[in-house]
LOSEDREN-435921 format. One line per field, with one value per residue: chain; residue in one letter; x, y, z of N, C-alpha, C, O, CB in turn. Coordinates in steps of 0.1 Angstrom, whole numbers, always signed. Atoms other than C-alpha are relative to their C-alpha. Glycine has a CB too. Layout:
// residues N
unit	A,... $
code	A,... $
n.c1	X,... $
n.c2	Y,... $
n.c3	Z,... $
ca.c1	X,... $
ca.c2	Y,... $
ca.c3	Z,... $
c.c1	X,... $
c.c2	Y,... $
c.c3	Z,... $
o.c1	X,... $
o.c2	Y,... $
o.c3	Z,... $
cb.c1	X,... $
cb.c2	Y,... $
cb.c3	Z,... $
***
This chain:
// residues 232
unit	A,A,A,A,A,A,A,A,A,A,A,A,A,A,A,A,A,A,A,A,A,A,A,A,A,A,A,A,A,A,A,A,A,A,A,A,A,A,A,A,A,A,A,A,A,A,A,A,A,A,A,A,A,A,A,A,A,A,A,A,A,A,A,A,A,A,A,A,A,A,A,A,A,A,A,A,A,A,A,A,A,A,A,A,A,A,A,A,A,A,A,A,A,A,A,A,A,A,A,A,A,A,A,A,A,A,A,A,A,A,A,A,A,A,A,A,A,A,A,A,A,A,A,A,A,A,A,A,A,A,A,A,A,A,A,A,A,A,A,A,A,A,A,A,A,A,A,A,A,A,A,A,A,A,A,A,A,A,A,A,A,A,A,A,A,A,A,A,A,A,A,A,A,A,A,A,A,A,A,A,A,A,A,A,A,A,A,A,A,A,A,A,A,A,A,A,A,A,A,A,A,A,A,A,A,A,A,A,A,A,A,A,A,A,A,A,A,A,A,A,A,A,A,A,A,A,A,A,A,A,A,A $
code	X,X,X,X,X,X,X,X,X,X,X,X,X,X,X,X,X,X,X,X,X,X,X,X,X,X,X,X,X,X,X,X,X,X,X,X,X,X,X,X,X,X,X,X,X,X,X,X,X,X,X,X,X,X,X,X,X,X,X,X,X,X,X,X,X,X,X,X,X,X,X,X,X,X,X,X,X,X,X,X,X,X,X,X,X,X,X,X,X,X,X,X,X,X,X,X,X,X,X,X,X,X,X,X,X,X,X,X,X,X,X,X,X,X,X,X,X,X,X,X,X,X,X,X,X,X,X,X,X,X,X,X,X,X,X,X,X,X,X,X,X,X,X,X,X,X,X,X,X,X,X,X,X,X,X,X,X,X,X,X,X,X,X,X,X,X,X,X,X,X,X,X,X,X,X,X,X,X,X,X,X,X,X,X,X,X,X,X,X,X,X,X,X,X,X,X,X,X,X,X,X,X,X,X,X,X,X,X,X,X,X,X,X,X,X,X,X,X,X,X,X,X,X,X,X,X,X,X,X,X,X,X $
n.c1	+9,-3,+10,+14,+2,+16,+12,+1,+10,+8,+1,+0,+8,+8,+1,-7,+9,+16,+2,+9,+11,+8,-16,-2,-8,-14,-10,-1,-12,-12,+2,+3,-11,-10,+4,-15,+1,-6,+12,+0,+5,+13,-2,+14,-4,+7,-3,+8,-5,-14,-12,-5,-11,+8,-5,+17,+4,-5,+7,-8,+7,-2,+16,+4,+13,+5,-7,-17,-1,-3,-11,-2,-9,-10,+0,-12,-4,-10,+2,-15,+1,+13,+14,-5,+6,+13,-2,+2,+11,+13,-2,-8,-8,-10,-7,-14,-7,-10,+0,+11,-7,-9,+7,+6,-11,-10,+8,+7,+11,+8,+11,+13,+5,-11,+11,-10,+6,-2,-11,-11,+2,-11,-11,+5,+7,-12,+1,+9,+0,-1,+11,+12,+3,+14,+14,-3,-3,+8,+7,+17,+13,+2,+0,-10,-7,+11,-5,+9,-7,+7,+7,-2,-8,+16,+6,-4,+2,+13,+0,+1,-13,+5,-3,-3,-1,-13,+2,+6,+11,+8,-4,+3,+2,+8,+13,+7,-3,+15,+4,+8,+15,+6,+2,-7,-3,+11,-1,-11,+1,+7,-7,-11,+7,+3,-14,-11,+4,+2,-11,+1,-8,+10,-2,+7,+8,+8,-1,-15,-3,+4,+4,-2,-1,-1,-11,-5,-13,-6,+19,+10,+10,+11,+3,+16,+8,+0,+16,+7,-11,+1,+14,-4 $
n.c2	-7,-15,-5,-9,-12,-1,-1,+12,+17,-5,+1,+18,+1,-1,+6,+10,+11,-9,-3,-11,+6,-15,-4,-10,+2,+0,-12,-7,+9,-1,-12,-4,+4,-3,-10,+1,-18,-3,+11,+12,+3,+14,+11,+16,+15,+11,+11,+8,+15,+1,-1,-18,+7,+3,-13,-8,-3,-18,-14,-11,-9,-16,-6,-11,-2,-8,-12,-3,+8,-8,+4,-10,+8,+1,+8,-1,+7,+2,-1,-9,-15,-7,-1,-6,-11,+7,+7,-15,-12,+10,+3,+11,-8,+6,+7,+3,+9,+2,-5,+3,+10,+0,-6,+13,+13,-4,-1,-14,+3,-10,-2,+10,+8,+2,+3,-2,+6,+15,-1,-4,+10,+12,-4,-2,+14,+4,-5,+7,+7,-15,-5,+14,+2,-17,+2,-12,+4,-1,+12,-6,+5,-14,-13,-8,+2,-7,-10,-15,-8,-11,+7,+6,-8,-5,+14,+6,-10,-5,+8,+14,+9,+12,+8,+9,+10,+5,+14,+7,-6,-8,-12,-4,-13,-13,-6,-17,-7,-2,-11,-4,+1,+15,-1,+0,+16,+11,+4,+9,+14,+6,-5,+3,+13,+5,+4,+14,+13,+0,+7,+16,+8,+15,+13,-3,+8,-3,-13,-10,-11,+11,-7,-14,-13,-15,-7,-5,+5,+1,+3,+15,+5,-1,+9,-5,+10,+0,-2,-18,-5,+5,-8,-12 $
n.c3	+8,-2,-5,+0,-5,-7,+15,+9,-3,-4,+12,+3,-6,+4,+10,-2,+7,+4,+20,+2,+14,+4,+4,-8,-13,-3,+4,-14,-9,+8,-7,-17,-4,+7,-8,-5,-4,+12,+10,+6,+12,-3,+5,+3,+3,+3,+2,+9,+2,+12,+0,+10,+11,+12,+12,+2,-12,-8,+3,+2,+10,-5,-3,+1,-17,+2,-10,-1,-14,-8,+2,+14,+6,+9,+14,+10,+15,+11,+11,+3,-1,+14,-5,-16,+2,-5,-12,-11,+0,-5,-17,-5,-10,+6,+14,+1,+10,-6,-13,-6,-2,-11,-14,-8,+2,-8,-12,+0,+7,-9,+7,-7,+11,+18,+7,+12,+11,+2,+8,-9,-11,-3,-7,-14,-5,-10,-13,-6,-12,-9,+1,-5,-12,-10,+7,+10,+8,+12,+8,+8,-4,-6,+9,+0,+16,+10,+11,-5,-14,-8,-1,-12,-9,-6,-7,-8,-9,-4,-9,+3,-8,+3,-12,+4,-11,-1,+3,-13,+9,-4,+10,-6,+6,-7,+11,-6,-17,-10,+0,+11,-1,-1,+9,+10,+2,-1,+10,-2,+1,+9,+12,+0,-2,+11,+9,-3,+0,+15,+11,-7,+9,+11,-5,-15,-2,-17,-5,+1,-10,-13,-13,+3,-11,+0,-8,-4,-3,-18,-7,+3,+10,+0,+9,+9,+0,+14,+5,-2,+10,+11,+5,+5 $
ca.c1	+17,+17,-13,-48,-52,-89,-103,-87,-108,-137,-137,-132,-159,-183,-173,-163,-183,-213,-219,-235,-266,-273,-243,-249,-245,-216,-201,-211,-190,-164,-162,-171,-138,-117,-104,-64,-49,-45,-74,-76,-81,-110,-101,-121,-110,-125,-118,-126,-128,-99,-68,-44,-16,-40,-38,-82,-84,-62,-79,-61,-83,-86,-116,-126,-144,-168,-156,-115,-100,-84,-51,-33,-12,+24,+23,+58,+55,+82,+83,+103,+110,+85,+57,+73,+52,+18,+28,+33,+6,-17,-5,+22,+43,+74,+87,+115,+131,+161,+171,+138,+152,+182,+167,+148,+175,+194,+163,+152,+116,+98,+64,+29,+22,+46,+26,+47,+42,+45,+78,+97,+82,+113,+138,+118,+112,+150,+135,+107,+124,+125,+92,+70,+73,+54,+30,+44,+53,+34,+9,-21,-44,-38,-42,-8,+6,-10,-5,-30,-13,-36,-65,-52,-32,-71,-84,-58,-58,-95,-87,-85,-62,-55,-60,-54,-58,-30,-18,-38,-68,-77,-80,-72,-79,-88,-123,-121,-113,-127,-134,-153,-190,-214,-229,-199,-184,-213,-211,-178,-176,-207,-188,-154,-178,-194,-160,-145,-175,-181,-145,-149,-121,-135,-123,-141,-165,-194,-195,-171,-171,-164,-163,-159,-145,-145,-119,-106,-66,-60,-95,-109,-125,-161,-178,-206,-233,-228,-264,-269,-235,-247,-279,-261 $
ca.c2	+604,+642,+655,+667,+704,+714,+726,+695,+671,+695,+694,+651,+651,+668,+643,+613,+580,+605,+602,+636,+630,+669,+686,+722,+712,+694,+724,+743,+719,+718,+756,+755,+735,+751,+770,+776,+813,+810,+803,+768,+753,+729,+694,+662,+626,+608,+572,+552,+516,+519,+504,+533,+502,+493,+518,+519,+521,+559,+587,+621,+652,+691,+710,+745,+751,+779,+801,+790,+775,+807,+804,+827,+805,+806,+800,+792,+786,+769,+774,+789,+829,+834,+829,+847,+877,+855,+836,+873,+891,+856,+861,+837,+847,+829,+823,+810,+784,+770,+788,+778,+743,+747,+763,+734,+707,+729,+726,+761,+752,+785,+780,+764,+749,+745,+746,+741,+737,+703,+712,+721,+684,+664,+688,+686,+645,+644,+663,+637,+623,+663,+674,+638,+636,+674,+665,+693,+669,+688,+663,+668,+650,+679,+707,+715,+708,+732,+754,+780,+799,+826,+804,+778,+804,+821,+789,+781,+818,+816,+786,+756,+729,+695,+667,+630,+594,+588,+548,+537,+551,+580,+616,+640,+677,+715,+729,+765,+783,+781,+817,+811,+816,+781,+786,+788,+756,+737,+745,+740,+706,+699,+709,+690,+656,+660,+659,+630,+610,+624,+608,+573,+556,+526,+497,+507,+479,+483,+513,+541,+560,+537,+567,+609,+632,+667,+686,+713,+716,+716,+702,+665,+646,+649,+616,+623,+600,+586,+584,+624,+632,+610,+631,+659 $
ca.c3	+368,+369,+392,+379,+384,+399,+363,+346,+371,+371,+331,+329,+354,+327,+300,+315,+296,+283,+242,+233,+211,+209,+187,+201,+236,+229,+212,+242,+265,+243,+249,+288,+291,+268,+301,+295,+294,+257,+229,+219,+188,+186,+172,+154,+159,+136,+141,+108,+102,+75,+71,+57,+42,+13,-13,-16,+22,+25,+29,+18,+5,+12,+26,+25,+62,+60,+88,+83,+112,+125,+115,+88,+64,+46,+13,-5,-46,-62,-95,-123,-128,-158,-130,-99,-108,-104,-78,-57,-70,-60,-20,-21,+9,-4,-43,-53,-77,-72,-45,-28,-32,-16,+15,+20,+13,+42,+65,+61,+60,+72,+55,+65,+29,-7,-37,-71,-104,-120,-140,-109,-91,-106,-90,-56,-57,-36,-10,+0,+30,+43,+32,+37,+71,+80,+54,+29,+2,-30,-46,-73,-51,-25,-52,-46,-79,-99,-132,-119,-95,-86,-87,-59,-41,-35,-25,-2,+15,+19,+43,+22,+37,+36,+61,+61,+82,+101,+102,+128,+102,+123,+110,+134,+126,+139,+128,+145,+178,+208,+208,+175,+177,+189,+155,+132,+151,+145,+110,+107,+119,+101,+69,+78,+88,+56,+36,+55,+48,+9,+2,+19,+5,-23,+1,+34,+41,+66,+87,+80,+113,+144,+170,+170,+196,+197,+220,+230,+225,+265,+269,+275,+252,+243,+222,+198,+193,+152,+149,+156,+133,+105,+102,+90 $
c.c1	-2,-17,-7,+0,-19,-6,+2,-10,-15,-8,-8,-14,-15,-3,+1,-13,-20,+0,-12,-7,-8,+17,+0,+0,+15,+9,+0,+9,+11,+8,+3,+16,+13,+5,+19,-1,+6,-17,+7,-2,-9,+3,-7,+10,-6,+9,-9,+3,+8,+13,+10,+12,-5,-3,-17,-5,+7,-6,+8,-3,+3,-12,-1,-9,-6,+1,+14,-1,+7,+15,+6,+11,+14,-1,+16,-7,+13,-5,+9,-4,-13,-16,+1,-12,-17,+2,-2,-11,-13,+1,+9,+10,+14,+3,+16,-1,+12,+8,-5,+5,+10,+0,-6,+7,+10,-8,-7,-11,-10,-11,-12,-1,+12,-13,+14,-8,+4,+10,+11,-4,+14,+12,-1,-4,+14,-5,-14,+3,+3,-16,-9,-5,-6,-5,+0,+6,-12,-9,-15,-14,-7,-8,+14,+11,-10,+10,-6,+0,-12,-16,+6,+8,-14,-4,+9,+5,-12,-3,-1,+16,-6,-1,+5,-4,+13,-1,-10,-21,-9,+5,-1,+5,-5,-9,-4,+11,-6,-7,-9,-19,-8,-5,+13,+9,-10,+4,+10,+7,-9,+7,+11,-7,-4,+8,+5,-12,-6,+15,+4,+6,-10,+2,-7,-14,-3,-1,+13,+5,-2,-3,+6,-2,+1,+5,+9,+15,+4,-11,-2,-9,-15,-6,-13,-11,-2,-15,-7,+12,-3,-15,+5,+4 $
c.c2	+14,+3,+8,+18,-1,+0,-11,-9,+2,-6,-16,-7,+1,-10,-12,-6,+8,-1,+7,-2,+13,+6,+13,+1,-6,+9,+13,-5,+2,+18,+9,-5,+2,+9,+5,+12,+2,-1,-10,-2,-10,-11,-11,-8,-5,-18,-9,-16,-2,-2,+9,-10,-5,+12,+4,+2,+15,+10,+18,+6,+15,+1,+17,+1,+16,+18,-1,-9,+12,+2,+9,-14,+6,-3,+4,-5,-3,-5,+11,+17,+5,-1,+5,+15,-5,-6,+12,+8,-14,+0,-11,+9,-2,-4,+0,-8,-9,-2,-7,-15,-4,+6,-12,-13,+4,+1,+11,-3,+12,+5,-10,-12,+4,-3,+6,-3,-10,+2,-1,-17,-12,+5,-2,-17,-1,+4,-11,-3,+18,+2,-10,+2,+11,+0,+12,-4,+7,-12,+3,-4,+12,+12,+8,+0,+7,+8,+11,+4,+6,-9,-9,+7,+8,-13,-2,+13,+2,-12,-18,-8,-14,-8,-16,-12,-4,-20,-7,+4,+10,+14,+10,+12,+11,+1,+13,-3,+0,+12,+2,+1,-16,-4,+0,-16,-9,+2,+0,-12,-8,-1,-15,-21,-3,-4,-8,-12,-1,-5,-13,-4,-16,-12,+0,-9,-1,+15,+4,+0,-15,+8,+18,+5,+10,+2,+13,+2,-4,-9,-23,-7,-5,-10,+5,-13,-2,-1,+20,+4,-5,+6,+12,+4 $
c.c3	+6,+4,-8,+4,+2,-13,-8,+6,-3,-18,-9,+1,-14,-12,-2,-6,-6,-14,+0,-12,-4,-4,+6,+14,+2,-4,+11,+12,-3,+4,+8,+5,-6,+9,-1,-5,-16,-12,-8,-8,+4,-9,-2,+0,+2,+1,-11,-2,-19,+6,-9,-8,-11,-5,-4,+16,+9,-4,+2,-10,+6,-1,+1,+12,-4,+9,+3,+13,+10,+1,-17,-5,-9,-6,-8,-9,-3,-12,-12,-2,-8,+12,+14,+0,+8,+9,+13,+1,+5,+12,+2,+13,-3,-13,-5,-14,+7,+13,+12,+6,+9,+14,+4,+1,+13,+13,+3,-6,+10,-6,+7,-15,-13,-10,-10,-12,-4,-10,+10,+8,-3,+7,+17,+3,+8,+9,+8,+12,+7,+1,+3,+10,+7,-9,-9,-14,-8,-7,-7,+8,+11,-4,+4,-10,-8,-6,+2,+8,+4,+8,+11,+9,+8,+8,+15,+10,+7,+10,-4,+4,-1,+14,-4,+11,+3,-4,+9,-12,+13,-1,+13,-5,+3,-11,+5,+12,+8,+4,-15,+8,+4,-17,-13,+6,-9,-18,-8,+1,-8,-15,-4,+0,-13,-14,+3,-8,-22,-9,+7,-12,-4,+8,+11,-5,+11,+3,-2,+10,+14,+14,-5,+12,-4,+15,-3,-1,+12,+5,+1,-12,-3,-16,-5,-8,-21,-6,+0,-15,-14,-9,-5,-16 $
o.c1	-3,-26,-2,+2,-27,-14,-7,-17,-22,-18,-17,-19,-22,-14,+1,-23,-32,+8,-23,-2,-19,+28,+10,+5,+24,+21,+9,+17,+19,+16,+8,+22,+23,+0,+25,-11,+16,-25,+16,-11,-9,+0,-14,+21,-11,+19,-20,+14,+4,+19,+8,+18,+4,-5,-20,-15,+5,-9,+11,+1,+12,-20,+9,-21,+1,-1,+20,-10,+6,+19,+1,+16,+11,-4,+20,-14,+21,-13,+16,-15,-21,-27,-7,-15,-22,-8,-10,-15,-25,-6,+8,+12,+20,+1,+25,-10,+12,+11,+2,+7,+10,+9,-2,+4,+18,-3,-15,-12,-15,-13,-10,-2,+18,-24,+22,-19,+13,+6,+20,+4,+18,+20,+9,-11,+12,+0,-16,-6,+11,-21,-19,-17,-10,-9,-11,+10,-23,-2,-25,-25,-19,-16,+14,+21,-21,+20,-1,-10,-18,-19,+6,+11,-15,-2,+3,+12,-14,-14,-4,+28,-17,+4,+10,-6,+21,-9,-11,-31,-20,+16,-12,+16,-17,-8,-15,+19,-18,-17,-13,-25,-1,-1,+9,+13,-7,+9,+8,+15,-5,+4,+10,-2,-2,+4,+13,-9,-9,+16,+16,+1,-19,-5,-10,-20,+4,+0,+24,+16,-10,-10,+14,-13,+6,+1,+16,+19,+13,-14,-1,-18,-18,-3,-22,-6,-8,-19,-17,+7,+1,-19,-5,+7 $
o.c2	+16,+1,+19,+20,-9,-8,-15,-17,-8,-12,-19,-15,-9,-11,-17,+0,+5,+8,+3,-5,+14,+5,+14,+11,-3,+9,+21,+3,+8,+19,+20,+1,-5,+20,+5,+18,+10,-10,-9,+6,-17,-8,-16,-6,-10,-21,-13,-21,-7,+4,+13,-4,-10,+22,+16,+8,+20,+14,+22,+4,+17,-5,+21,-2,+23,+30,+7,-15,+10,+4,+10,-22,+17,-15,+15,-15,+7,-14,+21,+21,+14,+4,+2,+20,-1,-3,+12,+15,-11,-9,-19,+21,+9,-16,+8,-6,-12,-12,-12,-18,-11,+6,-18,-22,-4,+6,+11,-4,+10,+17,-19,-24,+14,-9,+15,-9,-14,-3,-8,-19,-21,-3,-1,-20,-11,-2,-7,-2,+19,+1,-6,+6,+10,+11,+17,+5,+4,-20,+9,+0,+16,+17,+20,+7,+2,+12,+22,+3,-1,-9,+0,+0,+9,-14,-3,+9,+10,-15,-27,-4,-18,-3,-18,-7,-9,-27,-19,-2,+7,+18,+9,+12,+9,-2,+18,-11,+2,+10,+13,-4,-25,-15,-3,-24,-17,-7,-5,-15,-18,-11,-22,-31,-14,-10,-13,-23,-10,-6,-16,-5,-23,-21,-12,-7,-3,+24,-2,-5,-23,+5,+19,+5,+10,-4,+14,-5,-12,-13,-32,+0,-17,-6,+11,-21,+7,+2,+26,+7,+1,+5,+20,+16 $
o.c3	+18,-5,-11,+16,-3,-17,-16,-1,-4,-19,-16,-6,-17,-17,-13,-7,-4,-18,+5,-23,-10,+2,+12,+19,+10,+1,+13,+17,+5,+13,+9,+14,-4,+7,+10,-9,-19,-10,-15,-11,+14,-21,+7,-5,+13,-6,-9,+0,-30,+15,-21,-18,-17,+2,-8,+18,+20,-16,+13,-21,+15,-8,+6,+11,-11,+7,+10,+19,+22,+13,-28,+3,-16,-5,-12,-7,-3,-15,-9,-1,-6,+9,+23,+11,+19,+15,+22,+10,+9,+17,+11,+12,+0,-13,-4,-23,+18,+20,+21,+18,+19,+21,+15,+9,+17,+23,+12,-18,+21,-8,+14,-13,-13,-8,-9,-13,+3,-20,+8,+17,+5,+12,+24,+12,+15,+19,+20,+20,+17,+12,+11,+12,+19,-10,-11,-21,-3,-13,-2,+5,+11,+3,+4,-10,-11,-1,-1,+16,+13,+19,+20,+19,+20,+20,+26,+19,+16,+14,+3,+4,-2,+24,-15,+22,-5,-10,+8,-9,+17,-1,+20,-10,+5,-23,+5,+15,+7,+12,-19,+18,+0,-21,-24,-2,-18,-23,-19,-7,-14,-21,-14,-5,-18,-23,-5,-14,-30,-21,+8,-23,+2,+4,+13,-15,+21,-5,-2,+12,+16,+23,-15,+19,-15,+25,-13,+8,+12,+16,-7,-17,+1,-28,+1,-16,-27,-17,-5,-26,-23,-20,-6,-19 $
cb.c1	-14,+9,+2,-11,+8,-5,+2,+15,+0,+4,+14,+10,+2,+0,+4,+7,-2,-1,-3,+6,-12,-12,+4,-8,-7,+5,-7,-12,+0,-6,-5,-18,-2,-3,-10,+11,+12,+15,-10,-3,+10,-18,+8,-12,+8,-6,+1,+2,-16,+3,+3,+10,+8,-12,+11,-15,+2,+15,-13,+10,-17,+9,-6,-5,+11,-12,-5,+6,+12,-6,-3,+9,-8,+9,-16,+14,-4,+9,-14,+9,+13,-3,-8,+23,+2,-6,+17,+10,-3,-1,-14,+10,-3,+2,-8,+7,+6,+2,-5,-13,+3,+9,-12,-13,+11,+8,+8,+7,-3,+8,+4,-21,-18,+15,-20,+13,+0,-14,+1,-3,-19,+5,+3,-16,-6,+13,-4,-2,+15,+8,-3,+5,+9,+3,-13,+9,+3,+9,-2,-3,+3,+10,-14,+5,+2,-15,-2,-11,+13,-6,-5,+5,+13,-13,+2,+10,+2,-14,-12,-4,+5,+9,-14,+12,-6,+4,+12,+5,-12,-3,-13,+1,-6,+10,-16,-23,+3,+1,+13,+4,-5,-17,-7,+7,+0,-19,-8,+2,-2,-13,+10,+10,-11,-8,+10,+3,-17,-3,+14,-16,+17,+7,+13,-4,+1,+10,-4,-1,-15,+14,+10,-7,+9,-15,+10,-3,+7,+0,-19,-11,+4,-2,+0,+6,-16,+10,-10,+5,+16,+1,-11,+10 $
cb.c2	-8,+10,+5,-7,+13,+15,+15,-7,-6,+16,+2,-9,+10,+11,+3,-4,-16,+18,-17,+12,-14,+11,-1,+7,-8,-9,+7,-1,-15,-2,-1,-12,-10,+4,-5,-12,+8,-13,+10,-7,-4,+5,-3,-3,-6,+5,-4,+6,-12,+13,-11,+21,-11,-7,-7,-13,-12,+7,-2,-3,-5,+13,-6,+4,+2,-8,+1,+19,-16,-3,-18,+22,-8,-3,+7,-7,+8,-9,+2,-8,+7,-18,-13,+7,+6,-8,-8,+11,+11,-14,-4,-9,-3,-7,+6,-8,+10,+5,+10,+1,-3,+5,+13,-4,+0,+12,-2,+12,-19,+12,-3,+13,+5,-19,+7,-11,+6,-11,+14,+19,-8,-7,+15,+12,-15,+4,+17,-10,-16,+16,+5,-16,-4,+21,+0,+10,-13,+5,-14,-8,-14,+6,+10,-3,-17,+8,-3,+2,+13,+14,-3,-11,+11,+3,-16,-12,+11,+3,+6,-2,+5,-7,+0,+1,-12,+4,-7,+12,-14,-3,+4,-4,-1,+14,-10,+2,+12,-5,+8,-14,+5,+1,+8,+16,-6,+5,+3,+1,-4,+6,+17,+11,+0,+7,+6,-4,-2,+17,+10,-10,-5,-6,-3,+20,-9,-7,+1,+15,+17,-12,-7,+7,+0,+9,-10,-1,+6,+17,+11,+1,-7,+18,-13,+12,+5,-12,-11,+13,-5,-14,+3,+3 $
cb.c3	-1,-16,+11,+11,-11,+11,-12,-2,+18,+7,-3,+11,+14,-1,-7,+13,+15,+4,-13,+0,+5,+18,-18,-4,+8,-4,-16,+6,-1,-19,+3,+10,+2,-15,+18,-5,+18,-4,-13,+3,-10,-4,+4,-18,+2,-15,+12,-13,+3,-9,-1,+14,+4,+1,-19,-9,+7,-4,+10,-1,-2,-9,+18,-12,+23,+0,+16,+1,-1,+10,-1,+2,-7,+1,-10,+3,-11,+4,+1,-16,-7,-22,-1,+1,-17,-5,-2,-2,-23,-4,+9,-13,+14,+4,-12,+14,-12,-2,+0,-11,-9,-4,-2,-7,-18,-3,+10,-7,+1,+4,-14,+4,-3,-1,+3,+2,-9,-5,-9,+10,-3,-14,-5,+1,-12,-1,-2,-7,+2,-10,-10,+4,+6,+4,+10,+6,+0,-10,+12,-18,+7,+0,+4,+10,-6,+6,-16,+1,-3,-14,-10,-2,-8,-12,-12,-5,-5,-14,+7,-17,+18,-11,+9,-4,-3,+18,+0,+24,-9,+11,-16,+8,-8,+3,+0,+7,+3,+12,+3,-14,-15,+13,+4,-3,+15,+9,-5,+4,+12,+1,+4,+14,+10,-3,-2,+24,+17,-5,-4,+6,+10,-20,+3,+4,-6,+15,+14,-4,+0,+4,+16,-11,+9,-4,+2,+7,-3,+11,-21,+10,-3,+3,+6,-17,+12,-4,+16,+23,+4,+4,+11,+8 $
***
């Protein structure tokens, strides 16, 4: 096992078996131990009591965070010529057709997000076993299948993005930088907590939420008391 450095033990030390029942100290912690020579992203995992192989127990929506996560995005449209004009003048960074297709069938996938129109989705269902697995398959549930270019190309410049439960049913997700403000985490996560729990898949019986860390990318993991998070 590859040796501790001083600030990793120093860090562990501050979080080891502690559930934080004040959310602006733990966003302070979070923070205090974000100490690596880069800025970190700040990450939620939520662990839910869902199974994600039953079709009412997956959970897979998009959120709009109120300060962004800090992160500029790629946006490719595919879609055909008659809407390349909107597609560019809406900030897509990439449009194509065709083309577009064959770039990605050759692995040339040099985008954060795809967003198509639902004409172009039967030429793009061969590509599923390319695009599935980085979570860039297009799908209406997303909002990535849309006829209203400009309109979801705004939305999804002003920081909207999607997340999901992995299989194990836990959703793990950035909500900021650690160079963001204490105040814009906070309502940030509050934001991203209140969307996981406003689309509790219909099968979830009992408690949703079984546990929630917040961390640091480099950082230790800091537990949050579901009685303080659920008051929000």
């Amino acid at each position: 096992m590859r040796k501790l450095s001083r600030r990793q033990n120093e860090n562990l030390k501050k979080s080891k078996n502690v559930v934080h029942s004040n959310l602006e100290e733990a966003i302070t912690l979070l923070q205090e131990t974000a100490t690596a020579k880069f800025i970190e992203s700040v990450e939620l995992h939520a662990n839910l009591n869902i199974d994600p192989k039953y079709a009412d127990q997956q959970l897979r929506t998009t959120v709009t965070l109120p300060h962004g996560v800090g992160k500029s995005m790629c946006i490719a449209v595919l879609t055909n010529e008659a809407n390349f004009n909107e597609a560019k003048e809406g900030g897509a960074d990439i449009v194509g057709s065709q083309e577009l297709i064959d770039d990605i069938s050759q692995g040339n996938i040099n985008f954060d997000l795809l967003v198509a129109t639902p004409d172009m989705m039967p030429k793009l269902a061969k590509l599923g076993r390319v695009l599935g697995p980085k979570g860039l398959m297009p799908s209406p549930k997303s909002g990535t299948v849309s006829t209203t270019l400009t309109e979801t190309l705004s939305e999804f410049k002003k920081g909207k993005f999607e997340y999901k439960a992995d299989k194990a049913g836990v959703v793990h997700v950035s909500f900021g930088k650690a160079n963001f403000s204490k105040d814009q985490l906070v309502e940030n996560l509050t934001s991203l907590y209140q969307s996981i729990e406003q689309n509790r898949p219909s099968g979830v019986k009992g408690k949703y939420f079984k546990s929630l860390f917040i961390c640091a990318s480099m950082g230790p993991s800091i537990q949050l008391d579901l009685n303080l998070i659920a008051e929000l």
